[in-house]
C-alpha positions in Angstrom: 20.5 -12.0 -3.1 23.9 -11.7 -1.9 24.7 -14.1 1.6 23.9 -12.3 4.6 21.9 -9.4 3.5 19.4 -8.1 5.8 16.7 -7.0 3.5 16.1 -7.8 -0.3 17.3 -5.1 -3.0 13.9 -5.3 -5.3 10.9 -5.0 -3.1 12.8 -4.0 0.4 11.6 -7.4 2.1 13.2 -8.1 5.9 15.4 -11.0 5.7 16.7 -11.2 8.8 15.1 -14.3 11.2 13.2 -13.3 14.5 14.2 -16.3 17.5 11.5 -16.7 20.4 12.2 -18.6 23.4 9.9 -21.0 25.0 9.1 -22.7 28.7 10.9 -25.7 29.2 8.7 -27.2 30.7 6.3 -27.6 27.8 6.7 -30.2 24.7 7.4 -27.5 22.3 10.6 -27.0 21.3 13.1 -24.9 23.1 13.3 -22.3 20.0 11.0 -21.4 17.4 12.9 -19.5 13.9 10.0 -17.2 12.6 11.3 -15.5 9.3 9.9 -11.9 9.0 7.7 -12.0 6.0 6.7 -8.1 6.5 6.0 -6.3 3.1 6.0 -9.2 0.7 3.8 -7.7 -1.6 4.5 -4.5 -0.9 5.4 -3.5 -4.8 3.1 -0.7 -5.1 2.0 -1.6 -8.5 0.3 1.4 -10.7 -3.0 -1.1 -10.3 -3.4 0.1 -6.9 -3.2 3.5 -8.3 -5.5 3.2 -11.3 -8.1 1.9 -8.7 -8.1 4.8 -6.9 -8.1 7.2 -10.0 -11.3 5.0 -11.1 -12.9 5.0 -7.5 -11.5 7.8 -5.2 -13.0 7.0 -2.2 -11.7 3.4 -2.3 -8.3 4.6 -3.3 -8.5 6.4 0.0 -9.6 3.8 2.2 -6.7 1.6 1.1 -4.7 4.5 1.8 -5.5 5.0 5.3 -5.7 0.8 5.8 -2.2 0.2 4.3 -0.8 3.1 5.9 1.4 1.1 8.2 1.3 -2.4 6.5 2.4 -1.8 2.8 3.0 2.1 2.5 4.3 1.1 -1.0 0.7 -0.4 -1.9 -1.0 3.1 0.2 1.2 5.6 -1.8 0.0 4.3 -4.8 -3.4 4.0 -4.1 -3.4 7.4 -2.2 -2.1 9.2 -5.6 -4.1 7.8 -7.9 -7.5 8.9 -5.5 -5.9 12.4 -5.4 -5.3 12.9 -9.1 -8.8 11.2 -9.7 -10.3 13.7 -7.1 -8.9 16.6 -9.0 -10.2 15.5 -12.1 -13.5 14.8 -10.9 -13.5 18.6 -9.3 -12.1 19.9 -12.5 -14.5 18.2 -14.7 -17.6 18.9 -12.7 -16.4 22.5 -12.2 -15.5 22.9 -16.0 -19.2 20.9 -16.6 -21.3 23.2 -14.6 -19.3 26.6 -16.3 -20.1 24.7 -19.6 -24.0 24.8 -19.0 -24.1 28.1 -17.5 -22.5 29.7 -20.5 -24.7 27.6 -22.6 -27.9 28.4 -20.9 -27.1 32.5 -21.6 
């Protein structure tokens, strides 16, 4: 990572360092350095998305969880329950033609 970038190139990680100020009359120290460590494994992986193909409703949960956490990690897990949720329609749909047809 180049020197004084604010966020990193490959997963989009905050680099820049939060400062908090504290009583003085305390025996903490007079500054606490917190580095933001938002979205560190944010990479949205296909796993999370071949999860929610396998298990749809899962796939949506995480969805809705991650939302504001790791929307990386969501969208993935949000597409792969919405192309397993079509496939399940289209198969049970395409299963239930199948039988009907047969039964005539």
């Amino acid at each position: 990572m180049e020197e004084g970038a604010k966020f990193c190139l490959n997963c989009g990680t905050s680099l820049t360092k939060e400062t908090t100020s504290v009583d003085e009359g305390t025996s903490q120290p007079a500054e606490v350095t917190v580095e933001k460590a938002s979205n560190l494994n944010d990479s949205g992986t296909i796993w999370w998305g071949v999860l929610g193909f396998c298990v749809p409703l899962v796939g949506l949960i995480l969805c809705l969880v991650w939302k504001k956490t790791t929307p990386n990690n969501a969208k993935s897990a949000g597409y792969g329950a919405g192309i397993g949720l079509a496939w399940s329609v289209i198969f049970w749909i395409s299963t239930a033609i199948a039988t009907a047809l047969g039964a005539a």
